[in-house]
N, CA, C, O and CB atoms as a CASP TS submission, in Angstrom:
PFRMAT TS
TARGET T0000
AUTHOR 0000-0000-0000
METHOD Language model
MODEL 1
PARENT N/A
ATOM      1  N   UNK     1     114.851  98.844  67.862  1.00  0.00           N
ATOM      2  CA  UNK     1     114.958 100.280  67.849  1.00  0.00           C
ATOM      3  C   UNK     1     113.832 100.951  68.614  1.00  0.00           C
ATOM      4  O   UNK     1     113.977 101.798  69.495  1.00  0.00           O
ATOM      5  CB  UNK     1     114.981 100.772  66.443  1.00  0.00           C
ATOM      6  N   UNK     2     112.576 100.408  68.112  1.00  0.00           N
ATOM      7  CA  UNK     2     111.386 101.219  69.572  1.00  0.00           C
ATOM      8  C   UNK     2     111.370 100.172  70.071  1.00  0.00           C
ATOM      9  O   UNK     2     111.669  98.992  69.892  1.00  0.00           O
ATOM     10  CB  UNK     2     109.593 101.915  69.397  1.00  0.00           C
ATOM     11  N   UNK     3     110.649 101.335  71.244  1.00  0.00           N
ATOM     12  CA  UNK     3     110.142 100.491  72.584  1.00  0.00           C
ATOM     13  C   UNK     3     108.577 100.237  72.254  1.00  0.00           C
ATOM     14  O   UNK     3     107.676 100.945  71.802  1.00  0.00           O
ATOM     15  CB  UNK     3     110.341 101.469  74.219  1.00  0.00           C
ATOM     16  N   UNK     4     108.693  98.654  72.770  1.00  0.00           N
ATOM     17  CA  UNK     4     107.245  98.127  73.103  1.00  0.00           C
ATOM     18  C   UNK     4     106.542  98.572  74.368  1.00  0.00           C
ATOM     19  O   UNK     4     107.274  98.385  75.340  1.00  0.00           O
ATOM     20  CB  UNK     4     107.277  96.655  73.198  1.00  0.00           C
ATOM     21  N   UNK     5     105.429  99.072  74.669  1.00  0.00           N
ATOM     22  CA  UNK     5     104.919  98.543  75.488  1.00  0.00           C
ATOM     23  C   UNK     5     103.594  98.158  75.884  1.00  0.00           C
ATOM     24  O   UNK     5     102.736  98.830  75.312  1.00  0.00           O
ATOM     25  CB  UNK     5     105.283  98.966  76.034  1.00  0.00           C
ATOM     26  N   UNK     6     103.013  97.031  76.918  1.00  0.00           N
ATOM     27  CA  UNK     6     102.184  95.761  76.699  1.00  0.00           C
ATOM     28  C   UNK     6     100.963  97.020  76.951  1.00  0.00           C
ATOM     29  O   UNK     6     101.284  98.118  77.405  1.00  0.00           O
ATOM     30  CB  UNK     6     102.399  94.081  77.949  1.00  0.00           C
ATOM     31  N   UNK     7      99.953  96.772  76.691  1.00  0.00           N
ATOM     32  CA  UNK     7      98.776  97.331  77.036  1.00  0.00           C
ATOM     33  C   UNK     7      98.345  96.499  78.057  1.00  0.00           C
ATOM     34  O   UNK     7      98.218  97.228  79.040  1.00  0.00           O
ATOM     35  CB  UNK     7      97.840  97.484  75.969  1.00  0.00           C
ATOM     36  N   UNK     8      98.184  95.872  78.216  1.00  0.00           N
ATOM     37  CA  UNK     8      98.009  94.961  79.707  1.00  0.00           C
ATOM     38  C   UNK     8      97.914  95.224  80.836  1.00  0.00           C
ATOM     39  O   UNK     8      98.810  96.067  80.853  1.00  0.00           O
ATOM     40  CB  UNK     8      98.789  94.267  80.020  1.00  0.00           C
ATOM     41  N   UNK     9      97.492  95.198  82.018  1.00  0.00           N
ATOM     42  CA  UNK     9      98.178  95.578  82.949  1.00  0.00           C
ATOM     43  C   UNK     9      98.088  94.196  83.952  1.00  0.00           C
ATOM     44  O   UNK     9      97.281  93.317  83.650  1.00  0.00           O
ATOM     45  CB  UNK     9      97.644  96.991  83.467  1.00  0.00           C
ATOM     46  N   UNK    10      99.109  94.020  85.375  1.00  0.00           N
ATOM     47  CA  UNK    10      98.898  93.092  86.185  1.00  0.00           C
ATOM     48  C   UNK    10      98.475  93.771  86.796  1.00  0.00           C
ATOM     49  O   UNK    10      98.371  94.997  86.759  1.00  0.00           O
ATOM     50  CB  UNK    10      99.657  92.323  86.629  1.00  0.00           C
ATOM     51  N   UNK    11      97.970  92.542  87.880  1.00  0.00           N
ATOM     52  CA  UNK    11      97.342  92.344  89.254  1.00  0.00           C
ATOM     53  C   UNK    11      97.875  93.733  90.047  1.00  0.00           C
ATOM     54  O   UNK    11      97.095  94.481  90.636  1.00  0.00           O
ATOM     55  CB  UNK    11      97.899  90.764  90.053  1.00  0.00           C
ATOM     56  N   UNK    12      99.074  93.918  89.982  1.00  0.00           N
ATOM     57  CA  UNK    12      99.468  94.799  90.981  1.00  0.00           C
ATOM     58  C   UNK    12      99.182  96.228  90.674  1.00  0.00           C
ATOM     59  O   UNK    12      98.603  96.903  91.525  1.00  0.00           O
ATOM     60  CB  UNK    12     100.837  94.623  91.239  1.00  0.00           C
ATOM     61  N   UNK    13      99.459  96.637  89.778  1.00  0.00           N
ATOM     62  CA  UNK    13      98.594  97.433  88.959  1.00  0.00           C
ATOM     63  C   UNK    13      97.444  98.147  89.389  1.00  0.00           C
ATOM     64  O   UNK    13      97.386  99.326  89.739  1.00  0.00           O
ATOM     65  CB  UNK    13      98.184  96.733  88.089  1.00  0.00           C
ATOM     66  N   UNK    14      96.443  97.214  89.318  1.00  0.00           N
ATOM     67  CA  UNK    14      95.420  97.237  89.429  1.00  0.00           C
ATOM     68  C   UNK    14      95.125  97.287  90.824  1.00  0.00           C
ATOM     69  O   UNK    14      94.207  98.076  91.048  1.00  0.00           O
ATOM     70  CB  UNK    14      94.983  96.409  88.764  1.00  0.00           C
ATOM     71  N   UNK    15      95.584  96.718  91.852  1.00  0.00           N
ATOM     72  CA  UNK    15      95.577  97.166  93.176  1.00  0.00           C
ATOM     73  C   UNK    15      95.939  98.145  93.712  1.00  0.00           C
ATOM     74  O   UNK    15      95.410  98.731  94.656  1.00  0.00           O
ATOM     75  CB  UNK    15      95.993  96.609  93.736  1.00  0.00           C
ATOM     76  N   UNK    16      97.391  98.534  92.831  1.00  0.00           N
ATOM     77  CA  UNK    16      97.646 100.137  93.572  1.00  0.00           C
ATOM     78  C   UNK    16      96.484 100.920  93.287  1.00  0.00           C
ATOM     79  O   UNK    16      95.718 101.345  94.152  1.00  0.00           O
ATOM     80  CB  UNK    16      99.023 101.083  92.945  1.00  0.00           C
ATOM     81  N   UNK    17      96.331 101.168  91.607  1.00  0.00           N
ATOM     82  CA  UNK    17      94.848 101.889  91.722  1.00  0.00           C
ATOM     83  C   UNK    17      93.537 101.888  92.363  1.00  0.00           C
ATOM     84  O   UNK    17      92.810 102.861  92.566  1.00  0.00           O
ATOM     85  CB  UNK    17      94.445 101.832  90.890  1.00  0.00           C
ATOM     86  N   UNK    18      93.326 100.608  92.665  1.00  0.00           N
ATOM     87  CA  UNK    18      92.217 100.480  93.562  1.00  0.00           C
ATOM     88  C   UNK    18      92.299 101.315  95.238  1.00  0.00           C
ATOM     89  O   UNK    18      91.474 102.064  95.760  1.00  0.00           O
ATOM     90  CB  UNK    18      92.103  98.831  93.697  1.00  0.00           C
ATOM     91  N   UNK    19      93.509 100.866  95.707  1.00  0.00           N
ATOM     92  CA  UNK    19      94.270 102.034  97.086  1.00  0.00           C
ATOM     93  C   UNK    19      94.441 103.183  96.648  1.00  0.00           C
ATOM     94  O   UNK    19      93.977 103.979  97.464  1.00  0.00           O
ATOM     95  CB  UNK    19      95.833 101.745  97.714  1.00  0.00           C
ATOM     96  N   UNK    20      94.977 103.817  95.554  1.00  0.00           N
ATOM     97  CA  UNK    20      94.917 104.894  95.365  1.00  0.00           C
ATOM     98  C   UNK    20      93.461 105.772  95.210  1.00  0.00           C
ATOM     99  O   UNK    20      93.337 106.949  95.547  1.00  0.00           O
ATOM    100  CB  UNK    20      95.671 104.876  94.458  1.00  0.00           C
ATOM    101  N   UNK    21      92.736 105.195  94.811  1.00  0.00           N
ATOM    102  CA  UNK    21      91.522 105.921  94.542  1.00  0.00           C
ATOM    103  C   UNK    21      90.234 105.528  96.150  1.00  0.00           C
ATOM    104  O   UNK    21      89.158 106.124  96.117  1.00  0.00           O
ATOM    105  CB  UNK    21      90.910 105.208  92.697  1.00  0.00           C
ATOM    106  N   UNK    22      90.458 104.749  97.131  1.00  0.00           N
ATOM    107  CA  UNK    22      90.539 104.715  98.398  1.00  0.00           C
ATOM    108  C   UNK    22      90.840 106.023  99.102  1.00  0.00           C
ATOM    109  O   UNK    22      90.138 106.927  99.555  1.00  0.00           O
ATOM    110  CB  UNK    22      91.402 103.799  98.669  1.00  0.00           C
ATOM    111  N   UNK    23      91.978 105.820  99.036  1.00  0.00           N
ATOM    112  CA  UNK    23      92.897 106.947  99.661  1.00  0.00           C
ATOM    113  C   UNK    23      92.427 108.281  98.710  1.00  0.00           C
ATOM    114  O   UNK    23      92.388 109.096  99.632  1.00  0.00           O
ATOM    115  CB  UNK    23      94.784 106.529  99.508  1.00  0.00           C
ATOM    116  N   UNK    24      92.215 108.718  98.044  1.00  0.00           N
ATOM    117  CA  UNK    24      91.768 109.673  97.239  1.00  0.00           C
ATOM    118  C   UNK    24      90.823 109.996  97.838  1.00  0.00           C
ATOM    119  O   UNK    24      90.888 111.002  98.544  1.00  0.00           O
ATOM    120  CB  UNK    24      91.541 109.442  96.016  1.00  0.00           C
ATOM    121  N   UNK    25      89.311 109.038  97.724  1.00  0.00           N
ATOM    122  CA  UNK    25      87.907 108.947  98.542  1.00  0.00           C
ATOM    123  C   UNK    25      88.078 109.751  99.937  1.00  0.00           C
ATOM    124  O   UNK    25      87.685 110.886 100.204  1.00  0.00           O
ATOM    125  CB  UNK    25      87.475 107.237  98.902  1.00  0.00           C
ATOM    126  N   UNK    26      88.936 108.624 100.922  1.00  0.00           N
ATOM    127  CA  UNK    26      88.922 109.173 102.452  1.00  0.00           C
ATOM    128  C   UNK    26      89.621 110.475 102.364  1.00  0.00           C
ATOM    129  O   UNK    26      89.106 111.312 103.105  1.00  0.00           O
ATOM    130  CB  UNK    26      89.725 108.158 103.602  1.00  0.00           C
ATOM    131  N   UNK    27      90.948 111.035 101.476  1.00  0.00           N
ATOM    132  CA  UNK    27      90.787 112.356 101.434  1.00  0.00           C
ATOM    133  C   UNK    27      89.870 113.504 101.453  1.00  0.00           C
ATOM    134  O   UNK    27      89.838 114.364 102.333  1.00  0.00           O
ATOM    135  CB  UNK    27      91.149 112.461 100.802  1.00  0.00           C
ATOM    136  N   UNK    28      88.922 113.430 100.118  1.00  0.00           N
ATOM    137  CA  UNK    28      87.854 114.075 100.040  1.00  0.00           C
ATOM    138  C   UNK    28      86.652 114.084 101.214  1.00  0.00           C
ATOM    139  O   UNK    28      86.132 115.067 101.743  1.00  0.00           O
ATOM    140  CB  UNK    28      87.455 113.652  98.915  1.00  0.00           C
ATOM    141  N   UNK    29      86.422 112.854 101.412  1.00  0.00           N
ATOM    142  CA  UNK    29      85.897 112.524 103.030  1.00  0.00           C
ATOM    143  C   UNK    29      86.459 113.574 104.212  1.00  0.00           C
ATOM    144  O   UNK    29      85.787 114.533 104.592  1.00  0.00           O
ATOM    145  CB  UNK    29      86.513 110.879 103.523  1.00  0.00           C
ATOM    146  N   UNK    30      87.302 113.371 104.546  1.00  0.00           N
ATOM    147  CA  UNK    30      88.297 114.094 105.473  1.00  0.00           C
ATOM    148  C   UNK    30      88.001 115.627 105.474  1.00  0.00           C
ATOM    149  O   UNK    30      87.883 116.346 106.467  1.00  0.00           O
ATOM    150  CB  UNK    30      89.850 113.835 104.986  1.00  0.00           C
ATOM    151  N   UNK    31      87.914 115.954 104.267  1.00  0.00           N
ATOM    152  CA  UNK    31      88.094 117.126 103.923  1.00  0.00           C
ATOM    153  C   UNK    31      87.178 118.181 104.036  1.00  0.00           C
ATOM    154  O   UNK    31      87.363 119.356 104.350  1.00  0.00           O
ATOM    155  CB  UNK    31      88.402 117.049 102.931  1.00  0.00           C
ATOM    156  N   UNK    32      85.717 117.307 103.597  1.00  0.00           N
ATOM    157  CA  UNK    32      84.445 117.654 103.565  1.00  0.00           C
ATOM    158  C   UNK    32      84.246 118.036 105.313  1.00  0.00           C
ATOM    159  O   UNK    32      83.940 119.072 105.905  1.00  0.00           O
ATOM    160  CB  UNK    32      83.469 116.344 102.847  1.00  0.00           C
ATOM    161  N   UNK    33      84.516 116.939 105.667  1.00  0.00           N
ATOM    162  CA  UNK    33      84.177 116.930 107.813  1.00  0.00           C
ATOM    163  C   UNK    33      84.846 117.978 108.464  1.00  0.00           C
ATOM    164  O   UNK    33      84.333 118.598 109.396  1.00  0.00           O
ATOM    165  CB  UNK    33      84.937 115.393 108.885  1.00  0.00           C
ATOM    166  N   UNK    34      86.179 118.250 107.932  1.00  0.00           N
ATOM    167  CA  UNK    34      86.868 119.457 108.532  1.00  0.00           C
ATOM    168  C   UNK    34      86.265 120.916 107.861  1.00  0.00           C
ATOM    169  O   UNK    34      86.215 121.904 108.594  1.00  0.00           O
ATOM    170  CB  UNK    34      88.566 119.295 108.225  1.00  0.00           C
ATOM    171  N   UNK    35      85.910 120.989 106.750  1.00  0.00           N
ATOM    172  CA  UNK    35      85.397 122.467 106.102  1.00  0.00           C
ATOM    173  C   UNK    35      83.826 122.559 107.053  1.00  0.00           C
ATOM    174  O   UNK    35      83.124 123.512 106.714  1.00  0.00           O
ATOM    175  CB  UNK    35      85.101 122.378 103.894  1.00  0.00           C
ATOM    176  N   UNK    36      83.267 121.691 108.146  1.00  0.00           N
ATOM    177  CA  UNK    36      82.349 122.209 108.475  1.00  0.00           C
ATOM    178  C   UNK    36      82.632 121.922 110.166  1.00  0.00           C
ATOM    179  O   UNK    36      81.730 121.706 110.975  1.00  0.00           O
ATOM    180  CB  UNK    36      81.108 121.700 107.681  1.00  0.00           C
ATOM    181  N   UNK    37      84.228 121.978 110.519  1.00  0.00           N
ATOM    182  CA  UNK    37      83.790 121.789 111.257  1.00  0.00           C
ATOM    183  C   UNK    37      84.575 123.647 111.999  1.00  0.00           C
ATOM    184  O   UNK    37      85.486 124.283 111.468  1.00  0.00           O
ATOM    185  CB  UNK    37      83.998 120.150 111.662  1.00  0.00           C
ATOM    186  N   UNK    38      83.826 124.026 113.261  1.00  0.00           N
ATOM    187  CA  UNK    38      84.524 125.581 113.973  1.00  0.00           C
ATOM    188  C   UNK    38      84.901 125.415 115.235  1.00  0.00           C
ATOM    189  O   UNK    38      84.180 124.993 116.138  1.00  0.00           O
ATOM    190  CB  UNK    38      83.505 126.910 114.104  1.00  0.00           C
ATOM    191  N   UNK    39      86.549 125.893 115.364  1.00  0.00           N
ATOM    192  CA  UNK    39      87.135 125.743 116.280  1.00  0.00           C
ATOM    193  C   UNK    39      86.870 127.470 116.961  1.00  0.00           C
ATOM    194  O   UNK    39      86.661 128.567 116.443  1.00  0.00           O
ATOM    195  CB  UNK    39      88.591 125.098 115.868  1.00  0.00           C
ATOM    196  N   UNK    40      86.985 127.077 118.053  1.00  0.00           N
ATOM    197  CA  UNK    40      86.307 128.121 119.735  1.00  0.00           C
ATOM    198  C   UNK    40      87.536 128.411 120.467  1.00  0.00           C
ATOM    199  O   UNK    40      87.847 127.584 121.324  1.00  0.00           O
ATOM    200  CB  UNK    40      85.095 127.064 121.156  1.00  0.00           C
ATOM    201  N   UNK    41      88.416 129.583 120.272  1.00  0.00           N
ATOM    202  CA  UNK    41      89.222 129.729 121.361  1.00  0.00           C
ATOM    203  C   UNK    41      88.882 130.947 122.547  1.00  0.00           C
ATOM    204  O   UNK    41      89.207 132.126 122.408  1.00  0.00           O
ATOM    205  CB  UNK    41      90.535 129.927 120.737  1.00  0.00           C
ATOM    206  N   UNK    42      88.260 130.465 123.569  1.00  0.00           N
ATOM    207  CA  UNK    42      87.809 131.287 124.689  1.00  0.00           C
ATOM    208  C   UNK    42      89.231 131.878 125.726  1.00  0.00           C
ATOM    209  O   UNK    42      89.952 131.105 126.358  1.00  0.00           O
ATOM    210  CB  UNK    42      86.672 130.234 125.602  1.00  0.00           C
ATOM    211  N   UNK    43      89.378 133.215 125.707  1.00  0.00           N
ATOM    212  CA  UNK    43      90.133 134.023 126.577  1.00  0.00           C
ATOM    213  C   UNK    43      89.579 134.476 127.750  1.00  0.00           C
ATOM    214  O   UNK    43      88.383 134.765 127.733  1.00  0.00           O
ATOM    215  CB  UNK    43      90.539 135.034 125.978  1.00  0.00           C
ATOM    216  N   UNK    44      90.213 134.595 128.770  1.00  0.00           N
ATOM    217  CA  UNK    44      89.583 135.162 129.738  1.00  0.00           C
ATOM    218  C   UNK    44      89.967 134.967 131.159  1.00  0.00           C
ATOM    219  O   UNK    44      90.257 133.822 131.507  1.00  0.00           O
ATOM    220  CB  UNK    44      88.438 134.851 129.575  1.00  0.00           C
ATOM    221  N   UNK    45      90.012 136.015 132.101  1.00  0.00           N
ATOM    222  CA  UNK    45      90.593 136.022 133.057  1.00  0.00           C
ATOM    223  C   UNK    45      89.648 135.016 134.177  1.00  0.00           C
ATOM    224  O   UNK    45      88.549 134.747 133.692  1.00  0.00           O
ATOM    225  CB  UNK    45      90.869 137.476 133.330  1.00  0.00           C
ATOM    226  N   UNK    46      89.862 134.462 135.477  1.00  0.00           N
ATOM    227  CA  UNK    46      89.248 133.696 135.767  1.00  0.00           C
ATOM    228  C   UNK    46      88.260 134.154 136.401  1.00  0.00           C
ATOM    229  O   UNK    46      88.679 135.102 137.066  1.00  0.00           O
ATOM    230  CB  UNK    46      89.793 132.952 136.193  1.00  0.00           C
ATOM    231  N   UNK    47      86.698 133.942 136.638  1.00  0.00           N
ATOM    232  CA  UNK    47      85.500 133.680 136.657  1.00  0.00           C
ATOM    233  C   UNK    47      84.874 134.946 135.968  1.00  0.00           C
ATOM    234  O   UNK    47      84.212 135.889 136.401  1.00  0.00           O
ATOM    235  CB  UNK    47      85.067 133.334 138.021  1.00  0.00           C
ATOM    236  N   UNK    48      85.465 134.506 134.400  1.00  0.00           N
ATOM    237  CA  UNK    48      84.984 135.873 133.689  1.00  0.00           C
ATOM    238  C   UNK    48      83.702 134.854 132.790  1.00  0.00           C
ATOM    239  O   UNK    48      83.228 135.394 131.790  1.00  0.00           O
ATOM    240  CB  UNK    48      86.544 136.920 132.464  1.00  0.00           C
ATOM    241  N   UNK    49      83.344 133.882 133.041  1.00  0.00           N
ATOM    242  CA  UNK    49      82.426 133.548 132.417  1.00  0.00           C
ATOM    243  C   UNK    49      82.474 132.038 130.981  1.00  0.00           C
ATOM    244  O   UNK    49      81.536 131.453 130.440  1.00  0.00           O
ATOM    245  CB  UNK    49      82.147 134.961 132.020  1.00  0.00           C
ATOM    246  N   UNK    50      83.815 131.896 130.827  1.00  0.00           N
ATOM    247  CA  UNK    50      84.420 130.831 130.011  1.00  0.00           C
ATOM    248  C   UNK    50      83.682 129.784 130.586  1.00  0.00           C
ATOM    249  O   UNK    50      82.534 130.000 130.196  1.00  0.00           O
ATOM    250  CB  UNK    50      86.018 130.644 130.066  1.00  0.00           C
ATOM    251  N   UNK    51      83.669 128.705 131.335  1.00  0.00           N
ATOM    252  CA  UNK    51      82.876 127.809 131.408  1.00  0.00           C
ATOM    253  C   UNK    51      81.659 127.992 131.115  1.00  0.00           C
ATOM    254  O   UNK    51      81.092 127.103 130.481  1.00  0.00           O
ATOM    255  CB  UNK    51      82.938 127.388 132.329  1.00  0.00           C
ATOM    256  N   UNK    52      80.857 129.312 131.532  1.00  0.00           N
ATOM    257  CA  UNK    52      79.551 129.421 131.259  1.00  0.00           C
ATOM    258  C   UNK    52      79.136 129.473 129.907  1.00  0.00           C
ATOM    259  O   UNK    52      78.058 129.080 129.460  1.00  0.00           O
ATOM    260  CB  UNK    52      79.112 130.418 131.847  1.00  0.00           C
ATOM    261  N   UNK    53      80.474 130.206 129.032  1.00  0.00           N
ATOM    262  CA  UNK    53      79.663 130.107 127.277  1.00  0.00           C
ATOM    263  C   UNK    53      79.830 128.779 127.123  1.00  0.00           C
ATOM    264  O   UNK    53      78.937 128.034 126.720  1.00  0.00           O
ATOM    265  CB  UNK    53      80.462 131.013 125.727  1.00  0.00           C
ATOM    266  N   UNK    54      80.632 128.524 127.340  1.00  0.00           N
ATOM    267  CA  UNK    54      80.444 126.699 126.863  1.00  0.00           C
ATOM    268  C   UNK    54      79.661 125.725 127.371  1.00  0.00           C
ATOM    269  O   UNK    54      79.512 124.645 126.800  1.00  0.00           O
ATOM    270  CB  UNK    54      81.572 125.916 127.042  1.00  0.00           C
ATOM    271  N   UNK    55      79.068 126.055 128.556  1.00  0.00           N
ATOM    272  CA  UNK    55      77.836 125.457 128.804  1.00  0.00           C
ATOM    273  C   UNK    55      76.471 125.923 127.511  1.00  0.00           C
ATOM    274  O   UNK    55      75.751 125.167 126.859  1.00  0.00           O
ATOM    275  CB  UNK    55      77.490 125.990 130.453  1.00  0.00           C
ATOM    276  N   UNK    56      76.533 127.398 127.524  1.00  0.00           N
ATOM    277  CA  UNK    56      75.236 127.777 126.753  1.00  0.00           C
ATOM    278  C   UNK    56      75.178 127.344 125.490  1.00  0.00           C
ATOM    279  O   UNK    56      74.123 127.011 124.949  1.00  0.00           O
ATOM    280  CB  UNK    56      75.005 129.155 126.657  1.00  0.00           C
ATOM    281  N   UNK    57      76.478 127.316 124.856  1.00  0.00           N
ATOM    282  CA  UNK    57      77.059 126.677 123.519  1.00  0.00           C
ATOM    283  C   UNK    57      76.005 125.290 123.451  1.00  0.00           C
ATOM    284  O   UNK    57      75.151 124.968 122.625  1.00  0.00           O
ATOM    285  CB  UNK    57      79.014 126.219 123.660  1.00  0.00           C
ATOM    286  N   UNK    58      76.528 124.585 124.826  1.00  0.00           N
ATOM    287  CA  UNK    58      76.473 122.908 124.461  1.00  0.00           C
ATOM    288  C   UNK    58      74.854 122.708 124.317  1.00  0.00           C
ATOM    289  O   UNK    58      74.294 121.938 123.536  1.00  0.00           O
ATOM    290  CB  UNK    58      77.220 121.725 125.907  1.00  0.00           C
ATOM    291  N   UNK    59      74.094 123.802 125.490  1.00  0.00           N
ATOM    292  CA  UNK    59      72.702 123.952 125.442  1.00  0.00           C
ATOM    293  C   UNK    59      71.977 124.134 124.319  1.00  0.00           C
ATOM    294  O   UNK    59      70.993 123.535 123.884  1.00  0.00           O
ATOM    295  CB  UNK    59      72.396 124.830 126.106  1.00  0.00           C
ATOM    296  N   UNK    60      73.054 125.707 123.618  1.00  0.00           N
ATOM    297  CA  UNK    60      72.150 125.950 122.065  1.00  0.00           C
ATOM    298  C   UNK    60      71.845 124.635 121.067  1.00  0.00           C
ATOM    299  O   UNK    60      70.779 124.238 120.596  1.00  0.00           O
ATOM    300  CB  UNK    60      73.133 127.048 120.987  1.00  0.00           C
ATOM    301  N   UNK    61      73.219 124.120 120.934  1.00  0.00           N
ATOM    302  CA  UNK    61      73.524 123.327 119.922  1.00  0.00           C
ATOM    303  C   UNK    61      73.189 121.471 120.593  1.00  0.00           C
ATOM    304  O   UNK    61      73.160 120.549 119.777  1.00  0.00           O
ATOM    305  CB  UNK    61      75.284 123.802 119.469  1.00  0.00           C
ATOM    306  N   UNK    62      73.079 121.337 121.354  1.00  0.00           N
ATOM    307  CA  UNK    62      72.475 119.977 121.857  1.00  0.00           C
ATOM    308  C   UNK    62      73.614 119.414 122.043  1.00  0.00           C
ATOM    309  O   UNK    62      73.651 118.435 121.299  1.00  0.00           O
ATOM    310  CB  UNK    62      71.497 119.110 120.941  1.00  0.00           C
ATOM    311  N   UNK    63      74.543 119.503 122.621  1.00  0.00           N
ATOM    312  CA  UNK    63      75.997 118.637 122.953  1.00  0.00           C
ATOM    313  C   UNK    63      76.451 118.528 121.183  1.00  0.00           C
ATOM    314  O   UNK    63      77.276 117.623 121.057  1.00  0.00           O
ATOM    315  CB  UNK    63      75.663 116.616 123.962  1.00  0.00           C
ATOM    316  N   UNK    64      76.210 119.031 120.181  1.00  0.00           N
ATOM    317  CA  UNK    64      77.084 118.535 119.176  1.00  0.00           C
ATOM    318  C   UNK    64      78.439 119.139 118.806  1.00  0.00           C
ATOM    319  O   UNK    64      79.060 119.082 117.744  1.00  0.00           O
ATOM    320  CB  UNK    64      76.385 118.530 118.105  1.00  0.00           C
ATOM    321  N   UNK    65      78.685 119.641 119.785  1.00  0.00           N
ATOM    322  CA  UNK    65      80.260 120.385 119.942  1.00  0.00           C
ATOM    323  C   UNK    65      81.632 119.332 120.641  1.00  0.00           C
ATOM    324  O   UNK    65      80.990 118.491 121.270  1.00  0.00           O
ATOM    325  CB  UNK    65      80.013 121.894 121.214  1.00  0.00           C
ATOM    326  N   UNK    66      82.485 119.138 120.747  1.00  0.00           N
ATOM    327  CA  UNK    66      83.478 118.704 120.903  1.00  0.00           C
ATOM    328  C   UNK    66      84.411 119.695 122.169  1.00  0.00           C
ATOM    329  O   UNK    66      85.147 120.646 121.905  1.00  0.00           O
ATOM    330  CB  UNK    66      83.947 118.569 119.498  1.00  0.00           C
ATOM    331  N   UNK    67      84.204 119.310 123.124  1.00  0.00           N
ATOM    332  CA  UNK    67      85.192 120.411 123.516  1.00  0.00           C
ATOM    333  C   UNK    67      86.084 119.563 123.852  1.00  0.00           C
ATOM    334  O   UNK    67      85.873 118.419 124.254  1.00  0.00           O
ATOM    335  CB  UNK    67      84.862 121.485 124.618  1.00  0.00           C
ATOM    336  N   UNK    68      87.816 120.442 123.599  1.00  0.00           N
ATOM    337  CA  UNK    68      88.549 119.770 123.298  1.00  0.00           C
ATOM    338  C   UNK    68      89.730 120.916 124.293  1.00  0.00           C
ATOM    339  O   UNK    68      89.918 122.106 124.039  1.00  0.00           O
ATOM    340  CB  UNK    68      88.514 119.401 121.638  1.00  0.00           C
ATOM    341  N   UNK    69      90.307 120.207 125.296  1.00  0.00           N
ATOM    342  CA  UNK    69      91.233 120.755 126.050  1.00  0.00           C
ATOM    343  C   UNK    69      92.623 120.667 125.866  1.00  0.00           C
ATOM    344  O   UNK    69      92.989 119.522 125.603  1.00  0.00           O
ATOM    345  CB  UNK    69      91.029 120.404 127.069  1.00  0.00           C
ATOM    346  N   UNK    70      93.444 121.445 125.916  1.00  0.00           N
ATOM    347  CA  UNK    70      95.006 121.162 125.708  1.00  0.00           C
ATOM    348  C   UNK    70      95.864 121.273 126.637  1.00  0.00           C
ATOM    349  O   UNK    70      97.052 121.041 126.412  1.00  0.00           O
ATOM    350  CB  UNK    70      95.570 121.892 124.846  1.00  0.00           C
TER
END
C-alpha cells in the first residue's frame, strides 16, 4: 500500500549533482565577468574622429578593452 523509498543514492546520482553544481559555478562565473564588463557603440560620420576615441580609450585604459568589430 505505501511507497518505499531507498535513502541511498547511486553513483549516477551523485554525478549528475556533481555537473550540476559545476555548471551552476561556471554560471555564476560567467555572470560575474559580464556584469563588469561595457560595451562602446561609436556613431559617426567618416573622419569624425571614431578611430581616434578608440585609440585614446586603449591609451587611458592600457589595451584592456576588447574591440570587437561586426
Amino acid at each position: 500500500m505505501g511507497s518505499v523509498q531507498s535513502a541511498t543514492t547511486n553513483e549516477a546520482d551523485e554525478a549528475a549533482a556533481r555537473r550540476n553544481n559545476e555548471i551552476d559555478t561556471q554560471i555564476q562565473a560567467d555572470h560575474l565577468k559580464r556584469k563588469n564588463e561595457v560595451r562602446l557603440l561609436v556613431f559617426g560620420s567618416a573622419d569624425s574622429g571614431k578611430s581616434s576615441l578608440l585609440k585614446r580609450v586603449k591609451l587611458i585604459h592600457h589595451g584592456a578593452h576588447r574591440e570587437a568589430t561586426l
